[in-house]
DRENZA-843451 format. One record per residue: residue in three letters; x, y, z of N, C-alpha, C, O in turn. Coordinates in steps of 0.05 Angstrom, whole numbers, plus 5000, padded with zeros to 4 digits. Atoms other than C-alpha are relative to their C-alpha. Layout:
DRENZA-843451
alaXYZXYZXYZXYZ ...
END
This chain:
DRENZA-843451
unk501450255004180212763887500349924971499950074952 unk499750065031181712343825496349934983494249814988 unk502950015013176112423773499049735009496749725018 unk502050225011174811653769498849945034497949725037 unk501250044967172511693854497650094988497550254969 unk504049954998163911713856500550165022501350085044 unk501349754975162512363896497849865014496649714999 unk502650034984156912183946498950285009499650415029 unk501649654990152512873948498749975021497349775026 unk502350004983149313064003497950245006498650475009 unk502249664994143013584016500250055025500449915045 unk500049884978142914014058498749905035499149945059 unk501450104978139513734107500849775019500549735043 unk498250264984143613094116502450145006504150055022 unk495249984997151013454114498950185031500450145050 unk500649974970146913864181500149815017501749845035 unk499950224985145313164212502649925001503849985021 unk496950095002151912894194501650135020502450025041 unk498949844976155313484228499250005026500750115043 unk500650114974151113234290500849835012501549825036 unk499550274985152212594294503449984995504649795005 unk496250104996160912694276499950055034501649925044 unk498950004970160412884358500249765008501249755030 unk500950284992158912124363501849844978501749604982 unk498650215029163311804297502850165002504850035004 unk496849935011169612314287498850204980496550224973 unk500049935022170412724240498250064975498449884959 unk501949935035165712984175502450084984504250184997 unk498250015022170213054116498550054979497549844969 unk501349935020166613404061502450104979504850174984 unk498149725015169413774000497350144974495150084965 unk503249735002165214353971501450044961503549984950 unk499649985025164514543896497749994983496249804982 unk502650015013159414823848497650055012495450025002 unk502149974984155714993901498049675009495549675010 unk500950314998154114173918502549985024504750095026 unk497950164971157613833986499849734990497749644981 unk499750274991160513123987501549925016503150065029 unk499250054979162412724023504249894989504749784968 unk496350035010172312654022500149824997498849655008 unk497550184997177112244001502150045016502250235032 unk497949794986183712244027503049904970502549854946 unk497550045028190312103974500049734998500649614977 unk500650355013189211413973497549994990497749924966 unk502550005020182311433948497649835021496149665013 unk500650134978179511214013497450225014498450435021 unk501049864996173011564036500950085031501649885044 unk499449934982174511954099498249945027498849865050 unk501950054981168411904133498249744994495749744994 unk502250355001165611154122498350055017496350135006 unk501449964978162311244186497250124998495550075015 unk502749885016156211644147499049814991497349725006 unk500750225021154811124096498049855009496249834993 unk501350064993151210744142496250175013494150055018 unk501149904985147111324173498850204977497850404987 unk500149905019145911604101498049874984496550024971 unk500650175006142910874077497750065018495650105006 unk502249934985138111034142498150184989495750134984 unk501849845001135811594126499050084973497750284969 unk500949995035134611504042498149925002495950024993 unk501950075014131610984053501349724982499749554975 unk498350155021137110534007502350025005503550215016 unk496049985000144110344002501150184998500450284976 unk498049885009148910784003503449905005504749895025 unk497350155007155510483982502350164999501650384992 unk498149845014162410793971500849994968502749854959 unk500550035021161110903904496350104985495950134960 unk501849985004153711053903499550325010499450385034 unk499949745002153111803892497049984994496249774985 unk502249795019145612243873500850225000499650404989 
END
């Protein structure tokens, strides 16, 4: 992943959900480091799993953008 990509972290608790609901979207695409999960790119700089983003925004509470990391 090129540094200037926004990681989108996720807690534990969502990258479980997530892994629920890929039986219904495709795919989860994480990459691990530091002991922190986010959510992939792929070589174009293209998030892998868009398909979260919306269901991420649900459950914050707030936007989550590609680009909008905590």
């Amino acid at each position: 992943m090129s540094a200037s990509l926004p990681r989108i972290y996720l807690e534990q608790e969502e990258n479980a959900q997530l892994i629920r609901e890929s039986s219904k979207h495709g795919p989860l695409a994480c990459s691990f480091g530091g002991g922190r999960v986010w959510l992939a790119y792929d070589d174009e700089g293209k998030l892998r799993s868009s398909w979260a983003l919306p269901l991420l925004s649900e459950w914050r509470g707030y936007t989550v953008s590609d680009g909008a990391g905590i």
